[in-house]
N, C-alpha and C positions, 0 to 999 in steps of 0.2 A: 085312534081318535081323529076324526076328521075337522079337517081349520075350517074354522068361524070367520072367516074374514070375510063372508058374505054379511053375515047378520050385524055386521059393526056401522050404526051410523055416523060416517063421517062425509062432511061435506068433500065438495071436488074438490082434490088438491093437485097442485104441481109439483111434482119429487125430483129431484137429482140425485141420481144415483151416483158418486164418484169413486173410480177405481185407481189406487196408486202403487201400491207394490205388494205383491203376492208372488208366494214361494211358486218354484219353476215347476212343472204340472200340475198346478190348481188357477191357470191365469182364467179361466171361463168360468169361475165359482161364482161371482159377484153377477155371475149373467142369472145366475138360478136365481136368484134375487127377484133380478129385474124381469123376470116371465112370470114370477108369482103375483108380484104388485100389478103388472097390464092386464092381469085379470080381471082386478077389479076394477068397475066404469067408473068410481070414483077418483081414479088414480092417473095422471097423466104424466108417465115417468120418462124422462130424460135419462143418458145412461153416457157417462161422459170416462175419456180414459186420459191420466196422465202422459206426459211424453221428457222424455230427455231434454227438448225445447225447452219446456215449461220451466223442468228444474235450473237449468240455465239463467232463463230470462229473470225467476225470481232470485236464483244466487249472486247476478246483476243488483236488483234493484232491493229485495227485503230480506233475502235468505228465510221465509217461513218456515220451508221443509227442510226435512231430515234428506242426508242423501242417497236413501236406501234403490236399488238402478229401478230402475219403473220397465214397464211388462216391454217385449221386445215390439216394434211397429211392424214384423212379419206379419202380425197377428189382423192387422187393418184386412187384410186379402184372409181372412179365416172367416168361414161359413158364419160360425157364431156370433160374432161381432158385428159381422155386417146382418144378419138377421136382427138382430140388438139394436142396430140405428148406431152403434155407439160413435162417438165424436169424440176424435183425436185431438186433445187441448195442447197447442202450442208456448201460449204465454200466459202472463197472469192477466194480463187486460182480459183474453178470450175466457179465465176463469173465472174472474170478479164478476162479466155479466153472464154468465150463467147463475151464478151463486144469487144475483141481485133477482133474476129474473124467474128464480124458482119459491115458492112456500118451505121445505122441508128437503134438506140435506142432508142425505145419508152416505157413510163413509166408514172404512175400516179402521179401528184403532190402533194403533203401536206407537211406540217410540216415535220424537222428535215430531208430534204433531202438535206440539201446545200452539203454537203462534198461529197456526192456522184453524185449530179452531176455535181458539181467543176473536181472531178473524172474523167467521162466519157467525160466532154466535154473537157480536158487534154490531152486523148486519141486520137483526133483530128478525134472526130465523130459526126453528125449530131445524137443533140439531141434534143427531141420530147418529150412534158408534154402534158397529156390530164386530164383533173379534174375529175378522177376516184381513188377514191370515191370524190362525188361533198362535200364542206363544204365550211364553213364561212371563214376559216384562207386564201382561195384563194391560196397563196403562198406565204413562207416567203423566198425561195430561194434566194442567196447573186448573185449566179449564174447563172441565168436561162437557160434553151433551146433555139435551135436554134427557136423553135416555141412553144408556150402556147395555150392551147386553153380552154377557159374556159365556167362554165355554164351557159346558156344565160335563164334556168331555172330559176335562183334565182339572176343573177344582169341583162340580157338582155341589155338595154340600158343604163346602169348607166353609165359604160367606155367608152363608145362611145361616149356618147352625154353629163353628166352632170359633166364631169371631164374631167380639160385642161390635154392638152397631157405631160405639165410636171408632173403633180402630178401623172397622169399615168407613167411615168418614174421612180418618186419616190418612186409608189408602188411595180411594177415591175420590177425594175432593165433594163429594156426593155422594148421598144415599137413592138417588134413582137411577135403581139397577136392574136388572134384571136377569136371574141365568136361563139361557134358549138354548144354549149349544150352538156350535159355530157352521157354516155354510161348506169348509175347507172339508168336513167330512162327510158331507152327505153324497159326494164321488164314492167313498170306499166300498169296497165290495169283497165278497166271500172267495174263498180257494175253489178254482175251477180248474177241473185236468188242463184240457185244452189250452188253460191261459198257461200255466204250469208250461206247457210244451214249447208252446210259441215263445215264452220267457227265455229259458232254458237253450233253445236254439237260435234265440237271436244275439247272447252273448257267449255260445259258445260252453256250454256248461253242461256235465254228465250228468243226464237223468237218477242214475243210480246212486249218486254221491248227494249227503244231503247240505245243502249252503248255509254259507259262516256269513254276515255283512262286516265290515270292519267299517268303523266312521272316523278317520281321519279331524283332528281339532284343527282351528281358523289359522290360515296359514301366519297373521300377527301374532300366534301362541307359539310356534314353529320354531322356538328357538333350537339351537344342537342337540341339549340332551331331551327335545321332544322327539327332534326326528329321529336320532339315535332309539327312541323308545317304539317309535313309528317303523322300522327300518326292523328293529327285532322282534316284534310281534308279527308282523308278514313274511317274514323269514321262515319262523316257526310251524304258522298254520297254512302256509304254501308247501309244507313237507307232509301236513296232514292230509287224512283219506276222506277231505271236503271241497266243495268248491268253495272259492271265496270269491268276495266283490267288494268294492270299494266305494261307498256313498262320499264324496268328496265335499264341504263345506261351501254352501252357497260361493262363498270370496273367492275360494282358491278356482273357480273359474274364471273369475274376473283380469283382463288387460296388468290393471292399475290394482296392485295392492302392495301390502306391507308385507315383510315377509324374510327370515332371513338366507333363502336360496334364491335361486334365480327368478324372478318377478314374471316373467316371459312365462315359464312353464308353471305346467301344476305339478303340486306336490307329488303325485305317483311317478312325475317322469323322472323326480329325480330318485327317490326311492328302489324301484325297480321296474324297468321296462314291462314285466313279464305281468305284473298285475291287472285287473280287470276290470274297469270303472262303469260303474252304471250309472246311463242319462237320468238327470235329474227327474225329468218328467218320469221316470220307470218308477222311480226309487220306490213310491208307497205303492205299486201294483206288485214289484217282485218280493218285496219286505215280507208278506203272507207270508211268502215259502223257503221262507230262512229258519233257519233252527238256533242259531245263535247269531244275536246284536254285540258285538263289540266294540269298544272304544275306550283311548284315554280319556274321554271326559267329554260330555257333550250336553248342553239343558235340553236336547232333543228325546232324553228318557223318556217324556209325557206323550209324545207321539208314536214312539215304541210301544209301551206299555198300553197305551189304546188298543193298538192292532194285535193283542194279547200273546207280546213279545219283551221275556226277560231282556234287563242288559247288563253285560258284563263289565266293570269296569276294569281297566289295565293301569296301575300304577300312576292313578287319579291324584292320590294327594298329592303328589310333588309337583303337578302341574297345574294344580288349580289354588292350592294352598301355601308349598312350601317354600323359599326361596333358592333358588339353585346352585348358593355356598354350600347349602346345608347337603345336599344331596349325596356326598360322599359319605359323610360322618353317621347318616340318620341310618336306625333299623327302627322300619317300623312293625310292631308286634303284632298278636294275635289279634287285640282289638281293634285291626286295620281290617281284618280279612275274615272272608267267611269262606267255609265249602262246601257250603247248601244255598238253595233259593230262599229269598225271604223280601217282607219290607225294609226296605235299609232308607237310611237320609241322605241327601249330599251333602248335607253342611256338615262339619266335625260335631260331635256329640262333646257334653262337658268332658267324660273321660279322657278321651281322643284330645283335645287343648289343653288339659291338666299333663298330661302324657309329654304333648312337645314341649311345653312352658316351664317345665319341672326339668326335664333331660336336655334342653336346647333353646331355652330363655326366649321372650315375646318375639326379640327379631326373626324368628324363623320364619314367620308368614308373608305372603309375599304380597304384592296387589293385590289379587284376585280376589283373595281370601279377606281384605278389607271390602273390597268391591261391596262383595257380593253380602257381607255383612250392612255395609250402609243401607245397601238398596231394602234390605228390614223385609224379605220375604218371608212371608207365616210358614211356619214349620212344616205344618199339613203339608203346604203347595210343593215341598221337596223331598215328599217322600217316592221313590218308584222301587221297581219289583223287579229284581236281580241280586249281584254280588260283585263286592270286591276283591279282585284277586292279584294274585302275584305272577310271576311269570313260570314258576313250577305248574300253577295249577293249566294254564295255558299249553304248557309240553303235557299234560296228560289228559288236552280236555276230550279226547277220544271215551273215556271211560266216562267221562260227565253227559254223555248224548242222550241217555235215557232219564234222565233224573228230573226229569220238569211231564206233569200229565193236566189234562183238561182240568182237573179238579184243582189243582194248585193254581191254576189260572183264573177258576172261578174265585177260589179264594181271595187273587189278587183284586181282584174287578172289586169282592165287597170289603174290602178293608181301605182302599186306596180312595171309591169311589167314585174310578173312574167308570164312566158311562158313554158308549158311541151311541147317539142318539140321535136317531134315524127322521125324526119328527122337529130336526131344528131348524129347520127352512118355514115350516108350519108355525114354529115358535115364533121364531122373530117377525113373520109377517103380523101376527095375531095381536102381539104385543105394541107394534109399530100402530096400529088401529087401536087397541083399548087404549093408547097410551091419546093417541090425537083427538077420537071420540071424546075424552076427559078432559080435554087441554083446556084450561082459561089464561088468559094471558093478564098479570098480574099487575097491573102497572105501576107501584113503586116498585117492586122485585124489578123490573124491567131496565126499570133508573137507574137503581144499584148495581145492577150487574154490569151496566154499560157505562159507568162510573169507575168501577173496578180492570173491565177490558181495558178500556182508554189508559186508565194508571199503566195497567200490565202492558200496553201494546208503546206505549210513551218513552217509557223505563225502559224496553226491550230497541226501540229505536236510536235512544241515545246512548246506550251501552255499544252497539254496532258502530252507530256514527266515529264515536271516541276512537274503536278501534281500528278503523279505514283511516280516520288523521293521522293514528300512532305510526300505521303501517307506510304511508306516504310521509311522512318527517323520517321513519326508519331508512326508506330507499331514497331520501334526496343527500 
């Protein structure tokens, strides 16, 4: 289906595109954006990128942002970028008059953007979220945009179809949504010998043997008996007749993190030397050609499960659910584990919590297991397509290499309803245009909502404030 965004009459607008943090080989996504919209003569897009600066000067003076690291400034001297125009924002002055000086601001959704775009849509501008980078969190915004569009990759029909339209309110804050599918995957691409080859010889790895990935959890999960779990599962499938590789947690690359081994290193160095870690940029080009995804516990299933790849989980609940007294005393049963592929849930099913609560009373659960309960994620959204196993099934998973075919995968794709959709760049521009071609601007709605920012943005500044006095009465 070819994009309409020619037939869309909308008047000239001025767009800002803004890019702030995006997983480490997808930083040029938000560019595909930006070459679809300068197409059309109606559009005169700006394309503007976050800096370290920035987050600084505002952790200075408002703390808006979340302080998720922002893309590296290598990138300024990258072909793409500087074809882009793009402009490297230092502070917030240098962001406000961009924001002031544009119609329509477009931006990726995630975590820890409410103030900001409480913010902008203050400013009384049409504001636009696209789920780049796509993730589980969806949007925790108090505020949302004038329009959402989210990835029809990893929920498809969940909103639309298996959730009444209040709960969709409740989640969203708003009912103008729309699913496009997200930008982050319109890079991916099909198994090709050649790329296979060049992969394979760039880290060292026999052609012949077919590849395990292991996804190590965020080094502030890291406690002993993780990395103890960490430490025997690489043990194990390093004796096996596979290659393996190590997809390492965004963090544990990082200088500055939490973590209970050495902060200096990443996790594999302390583990074992011998292991083999692949650059994040690789990660989703050599994923194809892996035979098995493992891990203690990771929300990254949905991006697996995309690139129609099971995952294994390794002694999941105790690290995500259980608390780490409990971990000597517990045996957990049959209805932890499977030894076939299927739809499974992350979250405990009723059995599974009747099970610990009955045998090991309420305290057994630990954070996570609240956590991840508050945050009230729809069921649907936790379902992915692998198994839970134990550490037997891992010493024998030689004899499990054949047990997954193309047919079980399609199965996966129509049950789960995940969809890689190639036409979501087409989406969200199309939409971005029906959505502005429609626009009236409402003016009590207008009131109201700049009634309601100012409350939220008032509230949000003397909460701060309080807390910088507490902080300076605490150090004098």
């Amino acid at each position: 289906m070819k994009s309409k965004i020619k037939n869309k009459p909308v008047i000239r607008k001025k767009f800002l595109i803004l890019t702030y943090w995006l997983y480490i080989g997808f930083e040029k996504t938000d560019i595909q954006l930006v070459r679809k919209l300068r197409r059309n003569k109606n559009c005169l897009v700006t394309y503007a990128v976050f800096t370290e600066g920035l987050i600084k000067d505002d952790a200075r003076k408002r703390n808006y942002f979340s302080k998720f690291p922002c893309i590296s400034e290598s990138f300024k001297d990258d072909k793409d970028f500087k074809e882009a125009n793009a402009i490297w924002i230092n502070s917030f002055g240098h962001l406000d008059k961009l924001i002031k000086d544009h119609d329509i601001i477009i931006t990726g959704a995630f975590r820890g953007m409410d103030y900001f775009l409480a913010y902008i849509r203050y400013q009384d501008k049409i504001l636009i979220s696209h789920q780049n980078p796509a993730n589980l969190e969806i949007c925790f915004a108090k505020y949302l945009p004038n329009q959402l569009y989210l990835h029809n990759e990893i929920i498809n029909n969940i909103y639309s179809q298996s959730i009444k339209k209040k709960k969709i309110k409740k989640i969203f804050k708003s009912d103008n949504f729309k699913i496009t599918g997200s930008v982050q995957y319109c890079q991916t691409t099909k198994e090709e010998k050649k790329d296979k080859i060049f992969f394979y010889e760039k880290y060292g790895l026999d052609l012949n043997k077919e590849l395990i990935m292991f996804l190590p959890p965020n080094p502030a999960s890291m406690f002993p008996h993780v990395l103890e779990s960490y430490k025997k599962i690489t043990d194990i499938l390093l004796e096996k007749p596979f290659n393996l590789m190590l997809k390492l947690h965004p963090t544990d690359r990082q200088k500055r993190k939490i973590s209970s081994y050495d902060s200096r290193k990443e996790s594999w160095e302390v583990i074992n030397m011998k292991l083999k870690v692949v650059e994040d940029n690789d990660f989703y080009k050599i994923l194809k050609y892996s035979k098995f995804v493992i891990s203690l516990g990771t929300t990254a299933f949905q991006d697996i499960n995309i690139l129609n790849k099971p995952i294994i989980f390794v002694d999941r609940y105790k690290k995500f659910f259980i608390r780490e007294s409990f971990h000597d005393q517990i045996d957990l049963n049959e209805n932890f584990y499977q030894k076939e592929y299927g739809v499974q849930n992350f979250m405990l099913n009723k059995k599974q919590k009747m099970y610990l609560i009955n045998n090991y009373g309420d305290k057994i659960f630990d954070h996570n297991y609240h956590t991840l309960n508050r945050l009230g994620y729809p069921n649907d959204l936790m379902n992915y397509y692998g198994l839970d196993a134990d550490y037997d099934f891992i010493e024998n998973i030689t004899e499990f290499r054949g047990k997954i075919s193309e047919k079980d995968l399609q199965d996966m794709r129509g049950i789960l309803k995940y969809d890689l959709n190639s036409k979501s760049l087409d989406n969200i521009s199309d939409s971005i245009f029906e959505y502005l071609s429609n626009y009236r601007a409402n003016i009590l709605q207008k009131l109201f909502m700049r009634l309601r920012l100012k409350i939220f943005l008032l509230r949000y500044l003397f909460i701060t404030s309080i807390s910088k006095i507490k902080k300076i009465l605490i150090a004098s």
